[in-house]
LUMGULO-109903 format. One record per residue (C-alpha): residue number from 1; x, y, z. Coordinates in Angstrom, 3 decimals. Example, Ala and Ser with C-alpha at 12.3 -4.5 7.8 and 13.67 -1.06 7.14 Angstrom:
pos/xx/yy/zz
1/12.300/-4.500/7.800
2/13.670/-1.060/7.140
END
This chain:
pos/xx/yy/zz
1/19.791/1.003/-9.542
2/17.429/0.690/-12.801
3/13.552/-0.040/-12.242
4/13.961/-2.832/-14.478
5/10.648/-4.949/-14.874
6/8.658/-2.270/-12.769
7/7.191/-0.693/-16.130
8/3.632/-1.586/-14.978
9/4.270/0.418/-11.429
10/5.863/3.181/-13.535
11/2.915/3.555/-15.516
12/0.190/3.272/-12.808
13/2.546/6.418/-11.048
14/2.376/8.396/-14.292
15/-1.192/7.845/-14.954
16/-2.162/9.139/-11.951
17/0.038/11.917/-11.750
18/-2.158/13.019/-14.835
19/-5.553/12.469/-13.357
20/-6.618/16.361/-12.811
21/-7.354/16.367/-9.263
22/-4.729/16.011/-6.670
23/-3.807/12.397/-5.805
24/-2.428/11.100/-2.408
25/-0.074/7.982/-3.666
26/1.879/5.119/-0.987
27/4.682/2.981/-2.225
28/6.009/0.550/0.167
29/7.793/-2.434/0.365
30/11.071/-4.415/2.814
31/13.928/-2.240/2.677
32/16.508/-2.111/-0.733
33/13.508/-3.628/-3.359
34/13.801/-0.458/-4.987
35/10.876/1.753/-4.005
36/13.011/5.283/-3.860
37/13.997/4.439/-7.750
38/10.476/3.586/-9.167
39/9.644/7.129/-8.013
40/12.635/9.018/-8.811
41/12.404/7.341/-12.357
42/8.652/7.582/-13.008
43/9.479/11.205/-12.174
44/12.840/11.649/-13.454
45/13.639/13.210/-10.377
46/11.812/16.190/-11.424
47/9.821/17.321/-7.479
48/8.850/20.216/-6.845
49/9.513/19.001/-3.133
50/10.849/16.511/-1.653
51/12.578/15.371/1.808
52/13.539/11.958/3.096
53/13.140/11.289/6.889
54/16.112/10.579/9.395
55/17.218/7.835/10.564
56/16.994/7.637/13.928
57/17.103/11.062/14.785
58/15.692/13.450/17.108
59/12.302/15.456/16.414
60/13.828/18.270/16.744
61/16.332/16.868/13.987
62/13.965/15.920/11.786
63/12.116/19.657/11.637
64/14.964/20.878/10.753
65/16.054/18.335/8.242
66/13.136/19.152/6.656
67/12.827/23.013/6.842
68/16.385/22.478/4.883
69/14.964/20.641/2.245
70/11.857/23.564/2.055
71/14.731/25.753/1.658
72/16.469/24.078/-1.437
73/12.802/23.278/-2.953
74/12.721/27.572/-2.673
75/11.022/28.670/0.548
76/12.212/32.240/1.245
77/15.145/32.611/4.156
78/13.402/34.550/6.111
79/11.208/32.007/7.527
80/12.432/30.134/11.058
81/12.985/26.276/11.404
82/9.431/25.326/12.679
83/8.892/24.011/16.323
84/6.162/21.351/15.619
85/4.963/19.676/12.411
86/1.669/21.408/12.033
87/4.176/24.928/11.574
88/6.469/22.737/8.990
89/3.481/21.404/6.511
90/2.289/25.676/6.763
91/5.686/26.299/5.398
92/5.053/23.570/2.629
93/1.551/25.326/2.182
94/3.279/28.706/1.669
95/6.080/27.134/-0.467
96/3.225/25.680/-2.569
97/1.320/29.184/-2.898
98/4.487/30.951/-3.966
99/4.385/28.881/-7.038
100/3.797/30.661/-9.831
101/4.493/27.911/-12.627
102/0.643/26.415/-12.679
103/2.086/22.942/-12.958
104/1.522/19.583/-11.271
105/3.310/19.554/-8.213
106/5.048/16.275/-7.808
107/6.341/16.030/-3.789
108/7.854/13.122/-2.813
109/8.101/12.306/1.346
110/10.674/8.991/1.356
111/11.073/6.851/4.488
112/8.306/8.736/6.413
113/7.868/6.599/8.709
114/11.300/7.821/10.463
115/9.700/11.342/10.476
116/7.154/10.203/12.840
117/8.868/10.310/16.071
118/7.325/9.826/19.403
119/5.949/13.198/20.274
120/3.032/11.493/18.028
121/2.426/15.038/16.435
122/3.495/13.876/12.989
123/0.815/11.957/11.415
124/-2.580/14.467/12.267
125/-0.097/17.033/11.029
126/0.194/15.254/7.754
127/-3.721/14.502/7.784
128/-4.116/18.546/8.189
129/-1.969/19.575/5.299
130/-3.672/16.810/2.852
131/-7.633/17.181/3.998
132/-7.763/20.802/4.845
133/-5.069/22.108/1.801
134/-3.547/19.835/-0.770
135/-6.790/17.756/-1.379
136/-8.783/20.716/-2.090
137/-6.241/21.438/-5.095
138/-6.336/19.577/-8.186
139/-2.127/20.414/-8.709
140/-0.677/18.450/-6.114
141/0.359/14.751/-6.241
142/1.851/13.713/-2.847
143/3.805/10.151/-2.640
144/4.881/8.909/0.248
145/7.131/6.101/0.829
146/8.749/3.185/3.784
147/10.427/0.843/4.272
148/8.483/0.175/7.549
149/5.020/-1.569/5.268
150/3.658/-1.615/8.630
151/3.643/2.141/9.127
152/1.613/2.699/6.040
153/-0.454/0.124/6.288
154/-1.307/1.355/9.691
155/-1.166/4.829/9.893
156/-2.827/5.584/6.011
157/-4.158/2.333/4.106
158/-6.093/1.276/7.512
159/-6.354/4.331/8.890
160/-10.060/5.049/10.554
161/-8.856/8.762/11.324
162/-7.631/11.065/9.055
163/-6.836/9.087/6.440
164/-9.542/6.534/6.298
165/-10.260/6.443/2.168
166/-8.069/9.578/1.139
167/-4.991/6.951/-0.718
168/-5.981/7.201/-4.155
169/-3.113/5.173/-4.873
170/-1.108/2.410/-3.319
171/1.522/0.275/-4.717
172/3.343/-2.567/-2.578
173/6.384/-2.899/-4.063
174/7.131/-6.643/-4.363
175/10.819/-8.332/-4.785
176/11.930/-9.384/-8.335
177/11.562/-12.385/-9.472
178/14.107/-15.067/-10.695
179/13.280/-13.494/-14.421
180/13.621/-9.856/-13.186
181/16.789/-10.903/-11.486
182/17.996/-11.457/-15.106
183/16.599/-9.026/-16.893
184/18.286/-6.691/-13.706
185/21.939/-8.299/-14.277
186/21.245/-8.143/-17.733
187/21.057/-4.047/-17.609
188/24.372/-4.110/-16.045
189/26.099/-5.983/-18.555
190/26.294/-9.092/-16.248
191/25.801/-12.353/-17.832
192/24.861/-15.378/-15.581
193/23.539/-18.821/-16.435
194/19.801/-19.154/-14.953
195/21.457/-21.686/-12.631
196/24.050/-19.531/-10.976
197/21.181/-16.802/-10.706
198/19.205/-19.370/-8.970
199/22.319/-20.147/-6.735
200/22.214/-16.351/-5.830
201/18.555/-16.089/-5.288
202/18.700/-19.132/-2.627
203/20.658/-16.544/-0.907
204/19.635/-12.921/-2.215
205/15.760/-13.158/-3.226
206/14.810/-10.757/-5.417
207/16.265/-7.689/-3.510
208/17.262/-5.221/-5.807
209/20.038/-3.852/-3.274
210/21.375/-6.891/-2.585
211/22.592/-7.770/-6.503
212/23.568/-4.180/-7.118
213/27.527/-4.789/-5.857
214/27.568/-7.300/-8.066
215/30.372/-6.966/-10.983
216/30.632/-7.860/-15.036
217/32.593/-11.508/-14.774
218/32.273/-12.075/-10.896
219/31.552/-15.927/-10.267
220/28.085/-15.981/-7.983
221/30.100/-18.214/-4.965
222/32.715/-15.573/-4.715
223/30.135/-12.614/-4.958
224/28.494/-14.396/-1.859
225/31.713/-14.610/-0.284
226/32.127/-11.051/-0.714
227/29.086/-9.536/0.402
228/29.076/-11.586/3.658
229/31.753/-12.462/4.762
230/34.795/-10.472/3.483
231/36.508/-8.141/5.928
232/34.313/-5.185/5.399
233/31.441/-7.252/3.682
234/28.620/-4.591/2.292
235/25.989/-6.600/3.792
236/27.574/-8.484/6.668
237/25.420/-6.178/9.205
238/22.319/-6.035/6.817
239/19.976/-8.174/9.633
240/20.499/-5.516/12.105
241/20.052/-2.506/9.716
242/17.168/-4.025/7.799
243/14.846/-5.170/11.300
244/15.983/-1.448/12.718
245/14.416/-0.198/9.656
246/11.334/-1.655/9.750
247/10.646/-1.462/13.519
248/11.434/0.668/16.787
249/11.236/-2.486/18.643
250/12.652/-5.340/16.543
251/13.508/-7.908/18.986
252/10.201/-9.739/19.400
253/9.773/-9.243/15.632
254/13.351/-10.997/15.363
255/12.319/-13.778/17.727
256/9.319/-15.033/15.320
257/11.636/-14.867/12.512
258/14.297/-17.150/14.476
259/11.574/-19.492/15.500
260/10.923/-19.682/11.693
261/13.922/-20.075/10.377
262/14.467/-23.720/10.558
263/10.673/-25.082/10.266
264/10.328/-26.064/6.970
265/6.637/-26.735/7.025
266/6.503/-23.213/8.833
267/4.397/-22.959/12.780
268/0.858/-22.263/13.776
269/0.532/-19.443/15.897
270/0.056/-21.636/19.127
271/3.615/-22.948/18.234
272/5.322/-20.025/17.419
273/3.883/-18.331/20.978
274/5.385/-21.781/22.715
275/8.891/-20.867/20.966
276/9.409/-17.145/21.390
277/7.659/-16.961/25.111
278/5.655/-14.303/23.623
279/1.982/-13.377/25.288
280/-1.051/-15.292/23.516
281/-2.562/-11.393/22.873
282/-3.451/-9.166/19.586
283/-0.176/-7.568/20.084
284/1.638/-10.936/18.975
285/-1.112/-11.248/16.181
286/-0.233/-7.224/14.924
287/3.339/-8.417/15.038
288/2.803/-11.237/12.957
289/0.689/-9.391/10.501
290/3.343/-6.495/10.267
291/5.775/-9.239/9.260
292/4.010/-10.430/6.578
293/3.097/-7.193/5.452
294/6.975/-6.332/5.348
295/7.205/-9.425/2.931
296/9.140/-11.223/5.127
297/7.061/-14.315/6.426
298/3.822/-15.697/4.384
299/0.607/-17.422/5.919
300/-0.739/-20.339/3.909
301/-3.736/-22.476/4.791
302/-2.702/-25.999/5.736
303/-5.073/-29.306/5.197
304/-4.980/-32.570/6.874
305/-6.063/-33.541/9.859
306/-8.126/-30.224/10.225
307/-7.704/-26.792/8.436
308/-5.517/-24.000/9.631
309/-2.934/-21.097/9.402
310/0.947/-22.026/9.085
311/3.451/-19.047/9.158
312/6.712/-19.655/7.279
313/9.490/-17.766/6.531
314/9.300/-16.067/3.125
315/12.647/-14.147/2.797
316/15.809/-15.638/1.167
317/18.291/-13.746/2.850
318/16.918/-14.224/6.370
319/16.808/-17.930/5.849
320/20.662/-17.582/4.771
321/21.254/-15.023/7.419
322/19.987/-17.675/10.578
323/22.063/-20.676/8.643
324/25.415/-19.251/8.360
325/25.901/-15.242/9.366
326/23.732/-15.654/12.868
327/26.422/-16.941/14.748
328/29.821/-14.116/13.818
329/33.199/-15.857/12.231
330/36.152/-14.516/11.633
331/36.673/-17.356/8.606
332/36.809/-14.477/5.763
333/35.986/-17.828/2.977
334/33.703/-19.122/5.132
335/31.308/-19.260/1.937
336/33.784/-21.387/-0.385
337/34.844/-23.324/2.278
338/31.127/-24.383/2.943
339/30.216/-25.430/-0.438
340/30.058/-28.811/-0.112
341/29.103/-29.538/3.483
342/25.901/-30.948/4.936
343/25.065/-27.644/6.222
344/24.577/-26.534/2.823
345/23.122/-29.201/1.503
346/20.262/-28.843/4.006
347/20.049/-25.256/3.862
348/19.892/-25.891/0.173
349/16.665/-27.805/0.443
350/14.945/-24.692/2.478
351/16.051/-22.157/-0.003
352/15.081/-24.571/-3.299
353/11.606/-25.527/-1.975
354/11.109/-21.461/-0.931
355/12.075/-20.203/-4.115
356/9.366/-22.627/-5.442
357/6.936/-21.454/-2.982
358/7.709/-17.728/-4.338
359/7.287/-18.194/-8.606
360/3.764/-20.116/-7.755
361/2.252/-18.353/-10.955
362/5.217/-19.356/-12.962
363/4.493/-23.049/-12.190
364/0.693/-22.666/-12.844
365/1.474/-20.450/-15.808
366/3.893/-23.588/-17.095
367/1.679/-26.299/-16.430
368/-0.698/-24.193/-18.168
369/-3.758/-23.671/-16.267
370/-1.995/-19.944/-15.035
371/-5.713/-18.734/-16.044
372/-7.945/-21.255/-14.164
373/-9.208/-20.875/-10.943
374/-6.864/-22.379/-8.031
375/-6.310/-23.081/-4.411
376/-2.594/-23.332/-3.107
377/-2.072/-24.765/0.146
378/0.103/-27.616/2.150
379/-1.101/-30.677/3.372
380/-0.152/-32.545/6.302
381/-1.531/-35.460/8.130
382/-0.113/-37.994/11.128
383/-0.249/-41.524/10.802
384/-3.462/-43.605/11.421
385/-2.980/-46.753/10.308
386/-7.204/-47.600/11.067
387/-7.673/-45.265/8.349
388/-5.075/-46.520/5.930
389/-3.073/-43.067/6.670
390/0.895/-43.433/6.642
391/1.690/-39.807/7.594
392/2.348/-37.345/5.031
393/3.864/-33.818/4.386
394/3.249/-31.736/1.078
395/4.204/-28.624/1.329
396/2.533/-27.475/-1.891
397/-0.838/-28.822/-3.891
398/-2.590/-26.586/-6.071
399/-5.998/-27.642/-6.564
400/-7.410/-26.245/-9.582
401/-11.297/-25.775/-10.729
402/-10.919/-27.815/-13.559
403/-10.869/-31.041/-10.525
404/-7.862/-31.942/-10.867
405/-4.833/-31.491/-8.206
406/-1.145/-31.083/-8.581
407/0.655/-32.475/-5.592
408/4.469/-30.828/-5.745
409/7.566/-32.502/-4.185
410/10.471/-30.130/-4.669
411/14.006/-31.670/-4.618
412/17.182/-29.876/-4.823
413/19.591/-31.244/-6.480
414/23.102/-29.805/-8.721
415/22.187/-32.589/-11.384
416/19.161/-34.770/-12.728
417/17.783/-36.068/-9.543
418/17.571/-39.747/-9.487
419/13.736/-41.295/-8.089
420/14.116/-44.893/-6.179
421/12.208/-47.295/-5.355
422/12.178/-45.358/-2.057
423/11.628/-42.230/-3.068
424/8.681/-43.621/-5.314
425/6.755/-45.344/-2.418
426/7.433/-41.739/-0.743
427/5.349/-40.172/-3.566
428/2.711/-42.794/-3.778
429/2.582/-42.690/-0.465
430/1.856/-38.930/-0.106
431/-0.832/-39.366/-2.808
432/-2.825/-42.228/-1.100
433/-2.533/-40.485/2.338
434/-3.855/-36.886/0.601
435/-6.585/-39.194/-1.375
436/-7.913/-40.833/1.638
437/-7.924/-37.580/4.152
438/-9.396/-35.118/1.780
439/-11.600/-37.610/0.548
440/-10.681/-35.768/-2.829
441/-12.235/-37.307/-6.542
442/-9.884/-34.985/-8.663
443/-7.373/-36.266/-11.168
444/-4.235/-36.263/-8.543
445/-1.048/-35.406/-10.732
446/2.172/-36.170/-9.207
447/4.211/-33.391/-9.854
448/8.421/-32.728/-9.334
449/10.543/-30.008/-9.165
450/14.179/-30.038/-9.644
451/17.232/-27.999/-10.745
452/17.760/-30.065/-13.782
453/14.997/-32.237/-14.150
454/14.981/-36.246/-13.153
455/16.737/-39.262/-14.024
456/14.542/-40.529/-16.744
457/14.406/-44.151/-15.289
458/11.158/-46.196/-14.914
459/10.472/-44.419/-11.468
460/10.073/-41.055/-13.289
461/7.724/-42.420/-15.500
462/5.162/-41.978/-12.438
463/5.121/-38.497/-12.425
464/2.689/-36.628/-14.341
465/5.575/-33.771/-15.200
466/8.516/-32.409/-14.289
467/9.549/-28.914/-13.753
468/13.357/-27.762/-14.046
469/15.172/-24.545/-12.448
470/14.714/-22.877/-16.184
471/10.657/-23.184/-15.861
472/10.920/-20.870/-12.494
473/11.927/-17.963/-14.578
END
């Protein structure tokens, strides 16, 4: 898998691999968005150490995974697999001191957090080997890297032990978007239409991993069909793998994300407790925030009747995954036999309006204020007729400095997407409703986003633009 379109991580990795005292450096990100190739290819492999944890596996397993990988880095024989962790980072210490090259030491620790087992001895070894050796050096560069955000975020970026302050680098690897989806095919000699790459992101996101099978002259439908449902599918069992690799306890974790799945306008966290049966506590509140920290859900502010906190679900795949893989069948086509059912066209409408939600900055940068000041958030309001409210749901206004506000409908749709009368008193609606509740004086533009644009009737001519599949990338 190429880094393609991570040129700006690649450099930020290099430049501090050439600072001249020793730097302590976290990549993470959800599993398969590449994080193991930005650092083998900022470093073209070249490590002086490195090891990648176990999946899995024992303590005792994982000491001696890595006092094999001391061994091939050049640690002498006669050394003993070590019993505890504070004995294997000596052995690092004394590989280190051996060295006699006076070069920057590049070591490279992948999926850590699968090192850290539950003796809990792990982690204040680590802290030992960076605060009372490595950081005292001005030749080491130590990068460590998961899968499990949450493990990093907890155990290093907020850490108020060891590591509180020692990162002096850390990178959250992000998915691609629809144009590094391209640009990614495009490295592998696969040529795709921007709508059939939409098509796949509705179902892939931007996970590097996930378009990696894909092959030169494959249509996206059957490439789909293949990676899910096929007998031996690549990625038929990916749910399991990928919530097993972000958390020892995934089930809770999975529960949110089921609760999620079919809300379009997301739940507030009193709703999502009433769902899942889980306790109103800070535990529920650290899961949530581990979720969104594995890029899997998103928060966003929500206006109407008062202000608060929506949670929605911010992962392609898993949306897919709870619409059509959740429940096992043993139809191998299942894909091409779905295509043009009302399953699909309402899991369609999910996936469209998320993508949206993800490429934000490439509607702002398209509209052209991508450099003025803005406020995204959704709107919703119940009807109060009193008050001249209707009821209204807009799942995305940007409200920019300049005073005026974009209010977004996003409509999915394989061809221009034809505005009636309907659909117009929907839109006028939704503006009068937003007017009157946010008591807002801005310029209101009515703004629509669709595949292919709209019918250019005399309904259309009430937007203030329109935004096509082509403007996402």
């Amino acid at each position: 898998m190429k880094s393609v379109a991570r040129s700006e991580e690649r450099k930020r990795l290099n430049h501090a691999a050439e600072k001249k005292n020793s730097q302590f450096i976290a990549v993470y990100g959800r599993r398969g968005v590449g994080k193991t190739c930005l650092v083998q290819e900022a470093f073209e492999g070249k490590f002086f150490f490195s090891h990648t944890g176990l999946y899995q596996l024992s303590r005792k397993e994982q000491l001696k995974g890595f006092f094999d990988s001391l061994l091939k880095a050049g640690l002498p024989g006669s050394f003993s697999v070590p019993e505890n962790w504070i004995e294997a980072f000596n052995l690092l210490e004394i590989l280190i001191d051996n060295d006699q090259k006076g070069q920057k030491k590049i070591m490279f620790l992948d999926e850590i957090s699968w090192m850290d087992t539950i003796q809990i001895d792990f982690v204040p070894a680590l802290e030992h080997f960076w605060n009372a050796y490595a950081s005292a050096r001005t030749d080491i560069v130590l990068i460590i890297c998961s899968s499990a955000a949450s493990w990093i975020i907890d155990h290093v970026i907020h850490s108020k032990g060891g590591f509180h302050n020692r990162l002096t680098l850390s990178i959250h690897l992000q998915p691609f978007t629809l144009k590094e989806v391209e640009e990614y095919l495009q490295s592998m000699d696969i040529n795709l239409t921007r709508m059939q790459i939409l098509e796949g992101y509705m179902v892939l996101g931007g996970v590097p991993y996930y378009w990696s099978h894909m092959e030169p002259g494959m249509p996206i439908d059957l490439y789909i069909n293949r990676l899910f449902f096929k007998e031996g599918a690549p990625l038929r069992d990916e749910h399991d793998i990928l919530f097993k690799s972000l958390f020892r306890k995934p089930d809770a974790y999975i529960s949110i994300i089921k609760a999620l799945a079919g809300k379009k306008k997301g739940l507030t966290r009193g709703e999502i407790l009433e769902a899942t049966g889980l306790p109103g506590s800070g535990d529920t509140t650290k899961k949530l925030l581990e979720l969104e920290n594995c890029d899997v859900i998103r928060t966003s502010t929500a206006y109407g009747e008062r202000k608060g906190t929506r949670y929605q679900l911010n992962d392609p795949f898993l949306l897919f995954y709870y619409h059509f893989l959740d429940q096992r069948t043993m139809d191998s086509q299942l894909w091409m036999h779905q295509l043009n059912t009302p399953q699909i066209s309402t899991w369609r409408e999910l996936a469209f309006e998320m993508i949206c939600l993800l490429h934000v900055e490439e509607i702002k940068k398209k509209l052209g204020f991508g450099s003025v000041l803005t406020e995204v958030f959704s709107f919703w309001v119940k009807e109060n007729l009193e008050k001249g409210i209707q009821g209204s749901q807009i799942d995305l206004v940007i409200k920019r400095a300049d005073k005026v506000t974009n209010l977004f409908e996003m409509k999915y749709s394989q061809e221009e997407y034809l505005i009636t009368k309907s659909e117009d008193d929907a839109l006028r609606r939704r503006r009068s409703d937003y007017v009157r509740t946010m008591i807002s004086k801005d310029a209101i533009h009515l703004t629509m986003i669709s595949p292919y644009g709209v019918v250019p009737n005399a309904y259309a001519g009430n937007l203030t633009s329109v935004l096509t599949a082509e403007d996402l990338f």
